[in-house]
N, C-alpha and C positions, 0 to 999 in steps of 0.2 A: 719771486712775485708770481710767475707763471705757473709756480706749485699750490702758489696758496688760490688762485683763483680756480688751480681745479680741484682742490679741497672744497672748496665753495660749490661749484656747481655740482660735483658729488653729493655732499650732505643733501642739495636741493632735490637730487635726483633721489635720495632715498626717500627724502619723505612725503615726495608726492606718493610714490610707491606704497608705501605704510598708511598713506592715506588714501589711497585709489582701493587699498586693500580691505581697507580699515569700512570704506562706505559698501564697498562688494559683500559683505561679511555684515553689514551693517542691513541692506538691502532684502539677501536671503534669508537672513533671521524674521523679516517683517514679512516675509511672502505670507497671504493668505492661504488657508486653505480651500481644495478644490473643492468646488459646488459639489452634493452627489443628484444622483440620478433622478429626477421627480417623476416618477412613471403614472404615479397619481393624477398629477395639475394635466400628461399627453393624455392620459386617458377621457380627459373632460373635451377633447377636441377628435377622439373616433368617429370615423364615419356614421357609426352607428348612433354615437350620440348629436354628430351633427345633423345630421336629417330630422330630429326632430325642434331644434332650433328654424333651422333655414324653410323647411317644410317643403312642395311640391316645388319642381323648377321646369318641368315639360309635362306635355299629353302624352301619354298612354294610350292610345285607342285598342276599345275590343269592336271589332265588325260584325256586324246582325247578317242574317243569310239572305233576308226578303225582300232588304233593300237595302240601302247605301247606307244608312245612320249607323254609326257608332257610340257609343257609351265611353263616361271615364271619370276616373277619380282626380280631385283637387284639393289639397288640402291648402291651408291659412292657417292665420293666427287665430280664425274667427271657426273654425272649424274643418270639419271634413268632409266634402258636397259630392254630388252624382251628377253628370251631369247625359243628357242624351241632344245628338247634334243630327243634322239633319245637313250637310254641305250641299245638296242641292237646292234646296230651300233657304240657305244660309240662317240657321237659324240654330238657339241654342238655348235649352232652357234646362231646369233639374228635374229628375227624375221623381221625387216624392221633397213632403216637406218634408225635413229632417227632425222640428219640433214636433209633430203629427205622427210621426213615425215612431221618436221614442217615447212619448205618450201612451199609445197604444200599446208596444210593445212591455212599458211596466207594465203595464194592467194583467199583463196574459203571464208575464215572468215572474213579476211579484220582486223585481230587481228593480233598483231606482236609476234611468238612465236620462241622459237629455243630450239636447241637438247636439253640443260641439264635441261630443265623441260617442258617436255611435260604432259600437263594434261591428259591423256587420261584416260578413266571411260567405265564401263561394257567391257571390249574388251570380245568378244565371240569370237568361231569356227563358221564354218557355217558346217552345217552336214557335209556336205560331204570332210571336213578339208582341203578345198583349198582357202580358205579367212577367214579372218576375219573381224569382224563389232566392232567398239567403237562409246565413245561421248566423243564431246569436249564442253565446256561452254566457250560460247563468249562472252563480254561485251554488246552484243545489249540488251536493253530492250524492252520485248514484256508483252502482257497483259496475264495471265492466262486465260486458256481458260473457266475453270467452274469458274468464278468470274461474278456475277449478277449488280453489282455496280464498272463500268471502273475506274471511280475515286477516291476509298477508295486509303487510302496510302498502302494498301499491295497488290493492285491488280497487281502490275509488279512484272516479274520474268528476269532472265539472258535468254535468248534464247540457246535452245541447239542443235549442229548440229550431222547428225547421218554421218559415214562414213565406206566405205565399200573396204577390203585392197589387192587384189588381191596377193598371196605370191607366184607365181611364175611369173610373170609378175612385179610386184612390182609398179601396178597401184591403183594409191586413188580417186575414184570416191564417191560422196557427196551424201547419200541416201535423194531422194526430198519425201516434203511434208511430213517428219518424226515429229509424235507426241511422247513424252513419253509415252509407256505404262502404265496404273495404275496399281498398284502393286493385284497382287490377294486375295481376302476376306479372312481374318485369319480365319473364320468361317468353312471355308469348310472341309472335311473328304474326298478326292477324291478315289473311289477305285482305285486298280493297275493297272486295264484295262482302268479306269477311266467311264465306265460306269454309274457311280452312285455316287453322290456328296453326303454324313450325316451331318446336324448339326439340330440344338435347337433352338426351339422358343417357346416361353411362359412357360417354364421347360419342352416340351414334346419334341420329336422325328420326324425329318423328312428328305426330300429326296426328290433330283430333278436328271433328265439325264442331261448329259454332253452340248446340245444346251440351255438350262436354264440357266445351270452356265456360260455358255457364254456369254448370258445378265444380269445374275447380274454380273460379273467380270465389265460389259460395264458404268450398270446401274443399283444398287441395287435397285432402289425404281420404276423396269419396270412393266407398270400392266399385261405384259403378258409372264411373269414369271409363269410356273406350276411348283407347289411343291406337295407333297404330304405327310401324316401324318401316321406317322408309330404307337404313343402310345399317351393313352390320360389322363392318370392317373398321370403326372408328376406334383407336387406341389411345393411350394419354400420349400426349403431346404431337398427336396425330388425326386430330378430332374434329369432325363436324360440327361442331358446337365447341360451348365454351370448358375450359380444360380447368376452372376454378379459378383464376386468376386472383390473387389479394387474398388469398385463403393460405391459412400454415396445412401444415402436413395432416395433421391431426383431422382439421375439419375437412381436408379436400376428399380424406377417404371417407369420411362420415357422409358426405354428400354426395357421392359418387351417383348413385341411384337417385337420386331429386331430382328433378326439373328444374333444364336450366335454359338462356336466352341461344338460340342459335345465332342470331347478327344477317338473317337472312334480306334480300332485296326482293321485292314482288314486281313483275309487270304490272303496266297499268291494269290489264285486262285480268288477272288472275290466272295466267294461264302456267305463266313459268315464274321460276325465283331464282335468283343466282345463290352463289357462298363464297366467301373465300376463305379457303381450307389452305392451313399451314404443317409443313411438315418438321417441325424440329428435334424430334427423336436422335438424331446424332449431333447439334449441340450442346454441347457442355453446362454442365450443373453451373449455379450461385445461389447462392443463401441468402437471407437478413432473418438476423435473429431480432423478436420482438421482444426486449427486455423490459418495456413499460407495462406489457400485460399483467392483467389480475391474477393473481400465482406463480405458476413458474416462467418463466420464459417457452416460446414459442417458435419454431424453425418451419420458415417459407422455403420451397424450394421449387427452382424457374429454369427456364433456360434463358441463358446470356452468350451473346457472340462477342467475344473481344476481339480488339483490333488485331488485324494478322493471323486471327484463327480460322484456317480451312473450311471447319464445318461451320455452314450457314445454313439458315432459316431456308426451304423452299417454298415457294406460295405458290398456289393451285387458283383457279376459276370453273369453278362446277356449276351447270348450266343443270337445271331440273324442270322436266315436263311433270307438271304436277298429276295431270290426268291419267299419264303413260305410270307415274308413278316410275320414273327413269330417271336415269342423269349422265351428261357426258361430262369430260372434263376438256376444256378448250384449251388451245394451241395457241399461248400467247407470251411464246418465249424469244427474247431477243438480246440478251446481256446474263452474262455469268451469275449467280446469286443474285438474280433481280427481286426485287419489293415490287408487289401488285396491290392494288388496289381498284376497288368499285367505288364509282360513283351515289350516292343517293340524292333524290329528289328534293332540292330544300323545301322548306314547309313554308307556305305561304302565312302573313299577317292575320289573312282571316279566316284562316285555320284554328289560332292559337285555343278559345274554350272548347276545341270541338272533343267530345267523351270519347272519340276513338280517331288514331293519325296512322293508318298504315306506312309501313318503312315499302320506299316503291323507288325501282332503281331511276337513274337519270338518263332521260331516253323518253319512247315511246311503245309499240308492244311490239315493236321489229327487232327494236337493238337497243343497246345501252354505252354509255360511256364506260372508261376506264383508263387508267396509266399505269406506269413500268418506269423503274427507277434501278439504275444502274448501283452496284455494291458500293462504287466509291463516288457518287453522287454528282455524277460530272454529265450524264446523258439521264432526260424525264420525257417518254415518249406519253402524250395523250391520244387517245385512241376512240373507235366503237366496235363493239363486234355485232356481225349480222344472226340472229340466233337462230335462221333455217339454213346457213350456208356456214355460222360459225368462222365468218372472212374478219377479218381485221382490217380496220382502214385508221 
């Protein structure tokens, strides 16, 4: 009896099993397949494509020099408006009518454009805060002007007209014979008087007056361009200026002799400018080969400090009398392979449209700030140093 009951509860025990088996195998057979990737449907929610759903969600203020008002752009559903505020008066109203505006401007463009998108691009003040100046981009096609071969297929551009906005009269007259300006050489260090333009060539130091910079602004490659050469000891990877950095091998000898950004600090006063000069001639090579480039591949070549490797980067603080046409190098070592760093002046709000921001150190025209970082980042001394006594506090 007691055999056959567990003959019984065996057989049972099988064919839950066979059945337990049977729905598992049953189950996996039915699994769906995985969803793929829709990168299409993410794409329709990018920032870029949301911003023009959601539209403005904050001000912007640009600040006028003459007095407190500010300007700013708001967009809607209903369009894109200008608007000019007045916080001491508490008051706010728009700049132009936007339907009066793009009215006038078909007329003069001969492009059909109306209020709820008006393209308008750089709008300025004009000093004296009683017009403004913008551009518009027409569908004409015209030739680029420094383009040496009319016919290549990139030689056309859109034609761009300049306009000039009267805001109390609320007349729009068409600035003639408007070219784009080029935009100004990254290269340059402009003092705050503007006196005196700094940057790098060939890893050394130089200097031109403000009517020079005026012709390279025009014409970098003019032969009557004066510059003049402040130091002559700069080597690669020992350089008062910039060493090429983000350039492969190929181009950084090719540009060796170009004009480059020195990274310079001005006093307020124009008198002196600091540098922070790096010495890494005895750190060690690294590569990245650029294998996406157009043709062959491309080999960068930098210096890198790996962990536990002896040779480090040394950094300098090089104090220059601009007038003496001098420079010391200051005594501001306190930790083994220290990192230094200078201070700059942050830029203030109502700075942002101004057509020229001198780099000016943080400080006043006695002294400046600066820190010092320990190799293994465990001690950041913040400092100033006095620039007639050269003290560190």
């Amino acid at each position: 009896m007691n055999k056959l009951y567990k003959l019984v509860l065996c057989a049972q025990f099988l064919s839950l099993t066979v059945a337990a088996q049977n729905k598992t195998f049953t189950l996996t057979e039915n699994n769906p397949a995985q969803p793929k990737a829709n990168y299409q449907l993410a794409s329709r929610f990018s920032p870029n494509k949301l911003k023009k759903m959601v539209y403005s969600t904050s001000v912007d203020p640009h600040w006028l020099k003459l007095t407190n008002r500010f300007w700013y752009t708001f967009e809607s559903p209903k369009g894109k408006f200008w608007y000019l505020v007045d916080p001491a008066a508490k008051s706010k109203k728009l700049m132009f009518d936007n339907a009066k505006v793009a009215a006038d401007i078909t007329l003069i463009v001969r492009d059909p454009f109306d209020a709820e998108h008006l393209p308008l691009e750089n709008l300025k003040f004009a000093a004296d805060e009683k017009s403004i100046s913008f551009e518009v981009k027409s569908s004409i096609d015209e030739v680029k002007p420094d383009r040496k071969d009319k016919k290549a297929a990139d030689s056309l551009q859109k034609k761009i007209f300049s306009f000039k906005y009267d805001l109390a009269t609320a007349k729009l007259t068409e600035v003639a014979n408007f070219s784009k300006p080029k935009p100004k050489p990254s290269w340059g260090a402009v003092a705050p008087d503007s006196s005196a333009i700094i940057f790098s060539r060939n890893y050394n130091l130089y200097w031109m007056d403000k009517d020079n910079y005026k012709k390279a602004v025009k014409n970098e490659e003019d032969s009557t361009i004066v510059e003049h050469q402040l130091t002559k000891d700069g080597v690669k990877f020992y350089s008062y200026g910039s060493d090429g950095d983000g350039e492969n091998n190929v181009e950084n000898e090719k540009n060796n002799k170009k004009r480059r950004g020195a990274y310079v600090l001005w006093s307020p006063n124009a008198k002196y400018f600091i540098l922070n000069r790096t010495d890494s001639r005895k750190v060690k090579d690294l590569w990245v080969i650029n294998s996406v480039t157009p043709g062959r591949p491309t080999l960068e070549t930098y210096k890198y400090q790996m962990p536990g490797e002896a040779e480090a980067p040394q950094d300098e603080i090089l104090l220059f009398d601009f007038a003496a046409k001098s420079f010391k190098k200051l005594n501001v070592s306190a930790f083994k392979d220290q990192s230094v760093s200078v201070w700059s002046k942050p830029s203030l709000a109502k700075d942002r449209d101004n057509e020229f921001r001198p780099s000016i150190w943080l400080g006043d025209d006695s002294r400046f700030y600066f820190s010092r970082t320990s190799r293994d980042l465990k001690r950041i001394d913040i400092g100033t140093i006095d620039i007639a006594t050269s003290k560190v506090t």
